[in-house]
Structure formats: structure tokens, C-alpha cells
DOTIKE-625706 format. One line per 5 residues: number of its first residue (from 1); their letters; for each residue z, x, y of C-alpha. Coordinates in nm, 2 decimals, decimal comma. Example, Ala and Ser with C-alpha at 12.3 -4.5 7.8 and 13.67 -1.06 7.14 Angstrom:
BEGIN
1> AS> 0,78/1,23/-0,45; 0,71/1,37/-0,11
***
This chain:
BEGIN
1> XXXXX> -2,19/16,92/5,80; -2,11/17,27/5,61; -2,17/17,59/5,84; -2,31/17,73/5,46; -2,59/17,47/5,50
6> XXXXX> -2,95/17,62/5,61; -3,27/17,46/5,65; -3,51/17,58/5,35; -3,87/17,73/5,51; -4,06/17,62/5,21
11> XXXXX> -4,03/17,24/5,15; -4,33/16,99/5,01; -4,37/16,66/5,19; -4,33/16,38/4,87; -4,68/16,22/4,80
16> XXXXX> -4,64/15,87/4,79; -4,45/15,70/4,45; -4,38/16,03/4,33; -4,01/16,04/4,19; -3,73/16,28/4,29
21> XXXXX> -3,75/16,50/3,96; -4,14/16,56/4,02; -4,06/16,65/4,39; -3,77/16,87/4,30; -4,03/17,03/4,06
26> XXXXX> -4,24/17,07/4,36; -4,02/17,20/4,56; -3,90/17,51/4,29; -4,26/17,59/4,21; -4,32/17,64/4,59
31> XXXXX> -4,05/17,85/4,63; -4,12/18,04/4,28; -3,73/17,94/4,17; -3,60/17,74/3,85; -3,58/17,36/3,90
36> XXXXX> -3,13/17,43/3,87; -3,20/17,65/4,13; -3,39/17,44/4,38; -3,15/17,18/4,32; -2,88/17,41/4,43
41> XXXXX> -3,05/17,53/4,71; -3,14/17,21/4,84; -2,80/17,10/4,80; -2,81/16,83/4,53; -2,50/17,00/4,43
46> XXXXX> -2,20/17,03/4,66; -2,20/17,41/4,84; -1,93/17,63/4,69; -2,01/17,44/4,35; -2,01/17,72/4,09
51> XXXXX> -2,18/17,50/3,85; -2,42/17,15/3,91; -2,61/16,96/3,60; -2,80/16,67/3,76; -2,68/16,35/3,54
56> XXXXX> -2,86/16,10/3,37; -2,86/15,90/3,63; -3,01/16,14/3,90; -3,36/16,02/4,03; -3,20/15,65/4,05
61> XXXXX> -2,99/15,66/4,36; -2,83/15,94/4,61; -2,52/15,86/4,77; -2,46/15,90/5,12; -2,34/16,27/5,16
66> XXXXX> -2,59/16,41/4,91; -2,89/16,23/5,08; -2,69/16,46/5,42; -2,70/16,73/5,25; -3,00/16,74/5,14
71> XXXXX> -3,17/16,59/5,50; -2,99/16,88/5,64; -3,21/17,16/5,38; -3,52/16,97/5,35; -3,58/16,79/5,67
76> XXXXX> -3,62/16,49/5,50; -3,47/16,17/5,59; -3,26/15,94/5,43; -3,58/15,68/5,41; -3,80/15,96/5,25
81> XXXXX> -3,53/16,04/4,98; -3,52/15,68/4,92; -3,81/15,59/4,83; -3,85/15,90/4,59; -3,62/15,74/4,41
86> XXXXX> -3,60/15,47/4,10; -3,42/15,26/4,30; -3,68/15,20/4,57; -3,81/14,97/4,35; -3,58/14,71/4,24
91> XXXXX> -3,65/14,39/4,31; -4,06/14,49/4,30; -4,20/14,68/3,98; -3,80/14,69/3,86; -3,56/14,43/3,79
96> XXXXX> -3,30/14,36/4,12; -3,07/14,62/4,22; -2,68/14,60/4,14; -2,49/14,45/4,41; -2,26/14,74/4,43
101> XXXXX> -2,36/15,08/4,37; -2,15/15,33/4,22; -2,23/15,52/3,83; -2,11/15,23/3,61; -2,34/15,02/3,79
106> XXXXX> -2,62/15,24/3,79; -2,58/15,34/3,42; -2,60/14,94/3,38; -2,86/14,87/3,61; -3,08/15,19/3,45
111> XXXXX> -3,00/15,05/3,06; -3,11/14,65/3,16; -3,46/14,82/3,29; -3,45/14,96/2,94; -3,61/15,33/3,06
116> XXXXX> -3,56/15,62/2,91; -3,46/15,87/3,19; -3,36/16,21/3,04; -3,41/16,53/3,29; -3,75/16,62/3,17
121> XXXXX> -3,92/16,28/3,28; -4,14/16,19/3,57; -4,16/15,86/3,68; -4,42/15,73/3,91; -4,45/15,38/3,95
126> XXXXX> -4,81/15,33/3,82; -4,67/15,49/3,49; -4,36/15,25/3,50; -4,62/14,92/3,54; -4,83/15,06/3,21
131> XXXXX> -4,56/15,18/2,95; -4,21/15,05/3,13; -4,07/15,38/2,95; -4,02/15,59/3,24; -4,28/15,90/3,10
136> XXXXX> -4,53/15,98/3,35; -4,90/16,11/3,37; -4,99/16,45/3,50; -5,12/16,31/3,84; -4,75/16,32/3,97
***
């Protein structure tokens, strides 16, 4: 792992079926920083990155060396970045998960659950079993 890598002091334990944006949301207002900010800091982005959008597709899946990454600021292990994510649940409250899983499948996989996933939302599951859209209550 990068030397540039540092554990964060400040980091909020996920509650239970709350997604990855609403955690990352936790995590900036903790530390009094922007959401692009605590994603950088918790190294969603590569380090040395001078610039990191999260895609569409963020909160669905985290490949290998970003779930590293992130274990390595956070604390939190690959199993607790997991499950704060959409795909934790394929093949329970969502349709089964691709077989392979790189973007094109994920983009697929995401459109065939028919959710709207821009940046702004905050998916919980209880709020994915009522409207199927992907929008969340205010108790995440």
C-alpha cells in the first residue's frame, strides 16, 4: 500500500443498511469537510489523483484496490464496505448479481433493477422495498 496513505482519526461506524453515499456523507460531516473531499481523503480516488468525480455507478460495487485503500483510511474491512453497498443485495431485495463484474456489467446490472442512482441519492434498503427508485427517507 502507498507510503501517502494515513489512517483518518475521525471515522463513523456504518449503521446497518445504510448505503455508501449516506456513510460518505457521514463521514464529511464528522470531519466538517465537503462530501469530494472526504471521498478524497478516504481514498475513493487514487492518491496523487488531481481530480476524482465518483461515477454513476459508485455505491453499487468497489473493486478490490479501492475497498484497500479505503480499509487502509477508514479501518473498515472489505465485509463492512460490502455490505454498504447496492450490491450486497442482489439476489435478496435486488435482482441477481452479474456474473462478472466490471462497469459494463454494472451499468447493466444497475439499468435491469430500473433505480435511479444519481450522486445526490441515498439508498437504504427499506426505501428500495417501498418505492424501488432508489430515493431514500431521512432516517439514513
Amino acid at each position: 500500500m502507498s507510503e501517502s496513505l494515513r489512517r483518518l482519526a475521525l471515522v463513523p461506524e456504518p449503521y446497518p443498511g445504510e448505503s455508501l453515499l449516506s456513510w460518505v456523507d457521514a463521514l464529511a460531516r464528522l470531519n466538517r469537510i465537503s462530501r469530494l473531499h472526504a471521498l478524497r481523503f478516504s481514498a475513493f480516488a487514487r492518491p496523487g489523483g488531481s481530480t476524482y468525480r465518483p461515477s454513476v455507478r459508485f455505491g453499487t460495487h468497489l473493486p478490490t484496490g479501492t475497498m484497500a485503500r479505503v480499509g487502509v483510511t477508514t479501518g473498515l474491512s472489505a465485509g463492512e464496505l460490502r455490505r454498504i453497498t447496492l450490491m450486497h443485495y442482489a439476489d435478496g431485495v435486488l435482482a441477481g448479481a452479474p456474473s462478472s463484474v466490471n462497469h459494463r456489467t454494472i451499468a447493466m446490472w444497475l439499468h435491469r433493477q430500473r433505480l435511479a442512482q444519481p450522486l445526490r441519492s441515498r439508498a437504504c434498503p427499506a426505501c428500495l422495498v417501498e418505492n424501488g427508485n432508489g430515493g431514500c427517507c431521512d432516517g439514513v
